[in-house]
KOLVEX-869091 format. One record per residue (C-alpha): residue number from 1; z, x, y; chain; residue in three letters. Coordinates in steps of 0.02 Angstrom, whole numbers. Last residue first. Layout:
REM residues N
<pt><num>NUM</num><w>Z</w><u>X</u><v>Y</v><chaine>A</chaine><residu>ALA</residu></pt>
...
***
This chain:
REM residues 119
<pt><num>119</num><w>-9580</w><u>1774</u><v>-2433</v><chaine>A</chaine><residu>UNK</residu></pt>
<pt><num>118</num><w>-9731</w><u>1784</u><v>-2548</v><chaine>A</chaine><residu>UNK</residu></pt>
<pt><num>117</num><w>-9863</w><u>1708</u><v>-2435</v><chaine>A</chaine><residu>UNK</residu></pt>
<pt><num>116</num><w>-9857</w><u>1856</u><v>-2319</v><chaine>A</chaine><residu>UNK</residu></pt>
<pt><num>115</num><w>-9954</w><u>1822</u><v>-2161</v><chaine>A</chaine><residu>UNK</residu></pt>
<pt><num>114</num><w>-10101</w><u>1934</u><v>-2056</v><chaine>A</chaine><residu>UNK</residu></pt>
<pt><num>113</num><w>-10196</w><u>1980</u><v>-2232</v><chaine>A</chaine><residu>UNK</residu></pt>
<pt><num>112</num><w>-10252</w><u>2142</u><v>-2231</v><chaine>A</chaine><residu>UNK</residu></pt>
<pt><num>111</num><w>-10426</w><u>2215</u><v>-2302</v><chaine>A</chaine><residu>UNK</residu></pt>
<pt><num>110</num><w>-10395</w><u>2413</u><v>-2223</v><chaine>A</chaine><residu>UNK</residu></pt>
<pt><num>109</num><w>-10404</w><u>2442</u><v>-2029</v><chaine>A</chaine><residu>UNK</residu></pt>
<pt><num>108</num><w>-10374</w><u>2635</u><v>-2032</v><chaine>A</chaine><residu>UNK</residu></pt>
<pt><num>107</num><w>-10195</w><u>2660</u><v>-1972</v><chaine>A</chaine><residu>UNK</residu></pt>
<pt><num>106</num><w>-10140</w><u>2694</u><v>-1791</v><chaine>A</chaine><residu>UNK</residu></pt>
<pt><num>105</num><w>-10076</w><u>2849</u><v>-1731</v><chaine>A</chaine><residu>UNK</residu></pt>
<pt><num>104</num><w>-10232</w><u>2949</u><v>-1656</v><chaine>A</chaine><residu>UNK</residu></pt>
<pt><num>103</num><w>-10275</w><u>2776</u><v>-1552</v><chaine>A</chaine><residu>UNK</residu></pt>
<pt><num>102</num><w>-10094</w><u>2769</u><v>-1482</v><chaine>A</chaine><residu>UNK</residu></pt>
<pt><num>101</num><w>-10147</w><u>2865</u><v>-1363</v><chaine>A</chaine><residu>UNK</residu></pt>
<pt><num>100</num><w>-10290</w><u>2791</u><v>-1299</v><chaine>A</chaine><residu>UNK</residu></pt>
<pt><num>99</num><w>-10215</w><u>2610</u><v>-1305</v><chaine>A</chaine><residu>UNK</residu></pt>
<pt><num>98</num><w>-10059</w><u>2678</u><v>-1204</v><chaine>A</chaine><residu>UNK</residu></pt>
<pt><num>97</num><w>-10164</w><u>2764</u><v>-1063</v><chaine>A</chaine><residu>UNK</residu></pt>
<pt><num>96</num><w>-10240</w><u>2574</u><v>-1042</v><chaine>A</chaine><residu>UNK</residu></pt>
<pt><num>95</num><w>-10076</w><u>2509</u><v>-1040</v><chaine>A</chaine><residu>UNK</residu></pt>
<pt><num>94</num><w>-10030</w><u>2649</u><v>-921</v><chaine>A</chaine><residu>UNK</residu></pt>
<pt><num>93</num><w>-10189</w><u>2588</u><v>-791</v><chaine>A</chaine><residu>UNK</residu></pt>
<pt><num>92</num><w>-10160</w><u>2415</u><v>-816</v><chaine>A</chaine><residu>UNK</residu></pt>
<pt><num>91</num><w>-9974</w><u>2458</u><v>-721</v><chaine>A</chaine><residu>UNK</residu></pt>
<pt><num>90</num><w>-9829</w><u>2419</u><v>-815</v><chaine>A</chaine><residu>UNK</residu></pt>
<pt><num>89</num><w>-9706</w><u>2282</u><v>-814</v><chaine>A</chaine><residu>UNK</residu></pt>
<pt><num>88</num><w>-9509</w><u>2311</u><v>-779</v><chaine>A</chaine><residu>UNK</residu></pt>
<pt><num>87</num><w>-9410</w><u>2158</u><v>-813</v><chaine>A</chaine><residu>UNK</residu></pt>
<pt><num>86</num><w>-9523</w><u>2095</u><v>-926</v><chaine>A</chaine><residu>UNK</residu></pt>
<pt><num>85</num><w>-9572</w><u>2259</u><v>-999</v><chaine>A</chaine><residu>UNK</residu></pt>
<pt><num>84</num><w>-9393</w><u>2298</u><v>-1023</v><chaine>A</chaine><residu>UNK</residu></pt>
<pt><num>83</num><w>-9394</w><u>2101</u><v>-1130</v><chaine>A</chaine><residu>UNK</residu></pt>
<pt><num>82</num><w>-9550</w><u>2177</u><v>-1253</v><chaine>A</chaine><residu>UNK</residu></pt>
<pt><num>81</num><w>-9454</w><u>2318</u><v>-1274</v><chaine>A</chaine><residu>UNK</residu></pt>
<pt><num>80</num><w>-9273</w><u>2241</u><v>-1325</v><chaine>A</chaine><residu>UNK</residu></pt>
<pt><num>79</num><w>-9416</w><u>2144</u><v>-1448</v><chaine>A</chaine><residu>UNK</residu></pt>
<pt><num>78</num><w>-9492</w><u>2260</u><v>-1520</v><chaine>A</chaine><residu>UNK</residu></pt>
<pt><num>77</num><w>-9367</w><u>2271</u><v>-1677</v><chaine>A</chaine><residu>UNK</residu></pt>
<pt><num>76</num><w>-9391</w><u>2097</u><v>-1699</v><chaine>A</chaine><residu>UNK</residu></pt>
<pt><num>75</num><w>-9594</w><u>2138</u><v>-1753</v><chaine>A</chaine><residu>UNK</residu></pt>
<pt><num>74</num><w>-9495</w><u>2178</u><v>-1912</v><chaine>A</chaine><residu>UNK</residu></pt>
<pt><num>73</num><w>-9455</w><u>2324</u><v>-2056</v><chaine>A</chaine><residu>UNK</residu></pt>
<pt><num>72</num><w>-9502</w><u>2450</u><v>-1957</v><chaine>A</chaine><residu>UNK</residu></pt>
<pt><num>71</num><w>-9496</w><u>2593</u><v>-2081</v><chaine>A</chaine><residu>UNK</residu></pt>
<pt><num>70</num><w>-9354</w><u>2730</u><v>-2077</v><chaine>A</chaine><residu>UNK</residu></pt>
<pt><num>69</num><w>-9343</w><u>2859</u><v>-1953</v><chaine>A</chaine><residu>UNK</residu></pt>
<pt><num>68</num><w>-9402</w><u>3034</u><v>-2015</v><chaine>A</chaine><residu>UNK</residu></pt>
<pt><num>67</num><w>-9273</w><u>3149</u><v>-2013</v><chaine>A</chaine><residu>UNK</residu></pt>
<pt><num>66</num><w>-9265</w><u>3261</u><v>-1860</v><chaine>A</chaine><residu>UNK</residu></pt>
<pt><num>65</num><w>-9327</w><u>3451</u><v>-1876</v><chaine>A</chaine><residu>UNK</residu></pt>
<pt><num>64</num><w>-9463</w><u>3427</u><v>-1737</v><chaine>A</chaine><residu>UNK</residu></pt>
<pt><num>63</num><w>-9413</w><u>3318</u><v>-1583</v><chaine>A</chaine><residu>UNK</residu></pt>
<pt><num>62</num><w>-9471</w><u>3123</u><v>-1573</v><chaine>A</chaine><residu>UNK</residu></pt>
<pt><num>61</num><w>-9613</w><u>3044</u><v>-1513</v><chaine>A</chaine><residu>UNK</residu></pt>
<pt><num>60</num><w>-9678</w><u>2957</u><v>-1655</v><chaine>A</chaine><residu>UNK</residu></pt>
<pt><num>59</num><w>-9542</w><u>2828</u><v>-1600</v><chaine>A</chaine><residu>UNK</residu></pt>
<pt><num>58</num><w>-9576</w><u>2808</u><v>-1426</v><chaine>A</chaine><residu>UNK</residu></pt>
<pt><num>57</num><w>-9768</w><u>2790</u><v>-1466</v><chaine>A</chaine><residu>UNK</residu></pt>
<pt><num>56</num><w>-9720</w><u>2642</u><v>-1592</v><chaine>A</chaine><residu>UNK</residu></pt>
<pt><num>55</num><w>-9593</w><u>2561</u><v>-1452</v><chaine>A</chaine><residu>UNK</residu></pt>
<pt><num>54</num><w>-9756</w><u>2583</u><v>-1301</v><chaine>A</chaine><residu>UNK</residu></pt>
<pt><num>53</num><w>-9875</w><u>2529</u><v>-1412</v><chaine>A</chaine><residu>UNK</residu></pt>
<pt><num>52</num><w>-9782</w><u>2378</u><v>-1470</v><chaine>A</chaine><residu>UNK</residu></pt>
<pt><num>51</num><w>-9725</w><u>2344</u><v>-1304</v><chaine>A</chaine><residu>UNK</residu></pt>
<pt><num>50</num><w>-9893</w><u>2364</u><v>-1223</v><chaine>A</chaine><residu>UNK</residu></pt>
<pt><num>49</num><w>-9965</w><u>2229</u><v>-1350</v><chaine>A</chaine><residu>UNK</residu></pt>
<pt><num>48</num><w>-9832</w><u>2098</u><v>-1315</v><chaine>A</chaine><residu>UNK</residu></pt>
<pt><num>47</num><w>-9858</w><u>2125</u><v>-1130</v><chaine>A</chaine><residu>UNK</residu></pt>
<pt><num>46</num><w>-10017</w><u>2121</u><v>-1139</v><chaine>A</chaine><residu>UNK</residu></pt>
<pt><num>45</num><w>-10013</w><u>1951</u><v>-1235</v><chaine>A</chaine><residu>UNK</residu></pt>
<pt><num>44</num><w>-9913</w><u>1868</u><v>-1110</v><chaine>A</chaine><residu>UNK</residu></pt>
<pt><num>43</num><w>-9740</w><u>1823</u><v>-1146</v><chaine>A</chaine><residu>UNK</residu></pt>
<pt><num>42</num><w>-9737</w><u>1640</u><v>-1119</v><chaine>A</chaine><residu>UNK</residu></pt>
<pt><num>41</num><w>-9557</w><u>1630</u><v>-1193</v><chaine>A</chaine><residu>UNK</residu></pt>
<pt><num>40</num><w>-9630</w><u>1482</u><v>-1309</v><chaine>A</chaine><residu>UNK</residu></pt>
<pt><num>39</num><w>-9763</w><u>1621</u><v>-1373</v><chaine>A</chaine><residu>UNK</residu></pt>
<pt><num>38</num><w>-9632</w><u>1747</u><v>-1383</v><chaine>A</chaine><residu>UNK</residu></pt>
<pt><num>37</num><w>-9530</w><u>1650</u><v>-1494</v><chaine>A</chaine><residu>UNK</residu></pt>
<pt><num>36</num><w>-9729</w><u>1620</u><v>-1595</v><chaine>A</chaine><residu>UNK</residu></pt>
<pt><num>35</num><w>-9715</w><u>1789</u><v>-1603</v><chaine>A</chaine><residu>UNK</residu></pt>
<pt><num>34</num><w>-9524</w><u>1807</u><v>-1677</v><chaine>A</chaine><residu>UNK</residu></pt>
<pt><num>33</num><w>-9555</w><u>1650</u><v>-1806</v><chaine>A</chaine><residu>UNK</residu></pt>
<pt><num>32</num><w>-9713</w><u>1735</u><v>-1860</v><chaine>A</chaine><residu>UNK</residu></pt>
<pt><num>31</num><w>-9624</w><u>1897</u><v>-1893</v><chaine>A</chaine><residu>UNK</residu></pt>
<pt><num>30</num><w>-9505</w><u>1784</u><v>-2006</v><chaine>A</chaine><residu>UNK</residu></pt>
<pt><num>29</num><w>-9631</w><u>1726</u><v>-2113</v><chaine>A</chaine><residu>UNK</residu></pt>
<pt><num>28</num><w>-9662</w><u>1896</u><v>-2148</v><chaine>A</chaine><residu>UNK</residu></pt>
<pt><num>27</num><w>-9807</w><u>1984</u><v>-2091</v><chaine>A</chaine><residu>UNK</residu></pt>
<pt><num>26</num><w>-9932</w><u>2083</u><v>-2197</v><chaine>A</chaine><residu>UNK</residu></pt>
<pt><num>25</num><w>-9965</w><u>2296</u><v>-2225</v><chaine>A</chaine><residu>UNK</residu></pt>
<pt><num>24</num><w>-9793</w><u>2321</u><v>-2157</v><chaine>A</chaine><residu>UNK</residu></pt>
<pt><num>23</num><w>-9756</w><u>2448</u><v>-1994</v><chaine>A</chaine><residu>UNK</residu></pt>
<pt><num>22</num><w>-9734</w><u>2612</u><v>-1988</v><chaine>A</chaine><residu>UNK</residu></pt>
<pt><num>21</num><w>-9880</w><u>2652</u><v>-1930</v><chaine>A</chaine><residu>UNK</residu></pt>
<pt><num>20</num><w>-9983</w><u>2504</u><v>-1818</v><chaine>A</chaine><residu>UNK</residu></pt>
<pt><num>19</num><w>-10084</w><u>2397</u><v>-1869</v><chaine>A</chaine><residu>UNK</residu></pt>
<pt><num>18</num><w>-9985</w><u>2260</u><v>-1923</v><chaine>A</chaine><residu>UNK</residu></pt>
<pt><num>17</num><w>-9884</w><u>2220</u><v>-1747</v><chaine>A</chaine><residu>UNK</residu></pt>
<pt><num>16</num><w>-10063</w><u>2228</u><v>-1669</v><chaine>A</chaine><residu>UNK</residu></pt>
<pt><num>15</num><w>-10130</w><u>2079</u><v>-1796</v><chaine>A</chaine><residu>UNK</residu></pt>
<pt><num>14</num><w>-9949</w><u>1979</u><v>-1804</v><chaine>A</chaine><residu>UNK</residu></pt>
<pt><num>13</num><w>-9976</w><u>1967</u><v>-1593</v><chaine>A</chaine><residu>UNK</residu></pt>
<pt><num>12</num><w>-10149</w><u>1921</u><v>-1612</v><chaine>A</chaine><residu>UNK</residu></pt>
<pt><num>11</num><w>-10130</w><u>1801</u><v>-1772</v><chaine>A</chaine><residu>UNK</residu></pt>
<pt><num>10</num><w>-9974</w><u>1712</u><v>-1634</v><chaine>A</chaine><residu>UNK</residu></pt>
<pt><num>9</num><w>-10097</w><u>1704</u><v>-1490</v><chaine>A</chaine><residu>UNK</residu></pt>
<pt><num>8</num><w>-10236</w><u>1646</u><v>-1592</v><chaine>A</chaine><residu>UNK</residu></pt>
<pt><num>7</num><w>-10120</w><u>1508</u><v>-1674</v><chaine>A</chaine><residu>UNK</residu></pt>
<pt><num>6</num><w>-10047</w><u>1459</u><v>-1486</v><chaine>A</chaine><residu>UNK</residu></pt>
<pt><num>5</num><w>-10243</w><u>1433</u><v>-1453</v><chaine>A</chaine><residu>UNK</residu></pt>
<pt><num>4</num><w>-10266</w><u>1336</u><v>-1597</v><chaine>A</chaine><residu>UNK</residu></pt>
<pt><num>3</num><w>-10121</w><u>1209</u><v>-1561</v><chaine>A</chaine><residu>UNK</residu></pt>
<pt><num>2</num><w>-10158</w><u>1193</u><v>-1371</v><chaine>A</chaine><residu>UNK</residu></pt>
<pt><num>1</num><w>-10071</w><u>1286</u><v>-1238</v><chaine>A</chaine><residu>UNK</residu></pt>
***
């Protein structure tokens, strides 16, 4: 890949990880380090995108009268996802079901900025 599109592939990855709930407002330096991992894995985008979907949906998921789980505090904690979708990929088809349920779940796109400058 060239430099700027292993940048788009890295602000992609950071973007999806960011929008979803749960998750920070901005990446961490760190975060970057895990996408651009995934970038010299060549894990494909979709995949990237239908493990996020797939980990946040698991999450929100859960039975009534459970304690809220505590904030994702890194894209890391996709990861044992994003390597079951490797072994195990899903069909366009469930990604697609994926998007349109995680639609309900995912914040309103406020001003963001995709890295943290303070860490």
């Amino acid at each position: 890949m060239t430099p700027a599109a292993d940048l788009a592939y890295v602000t992609a990855v950071l973007t999806l990880y960011t929008a979803l709930p749960d998750t920070p407002n901005r990446a961490s330096a760190y975060d970057k380090n895990v996408a651009s991992a995934f970038l010299q894995r060549d894990v494909p985008l979709q995949v990237v995108e239908s493990a996020l979907l797939l980990g946040s949906l698991r999450r929100s998921n859960r039975p009534g009268g459970r304690l809220p789980l505590p904030a994702i505090r890194s894209l890391a904690y996709f990861s044992p996802v994003v390597d079951e979708l490797l072994r195990q990929p899903l069909s366009d088809t469930y990604l697609d079901y994926l998007r349109s349920k995680a639609e309900r779940f995912l914040r309103p796109e406020v001003q963001k900025s995709t890295f943290s400058h303070d860490r």
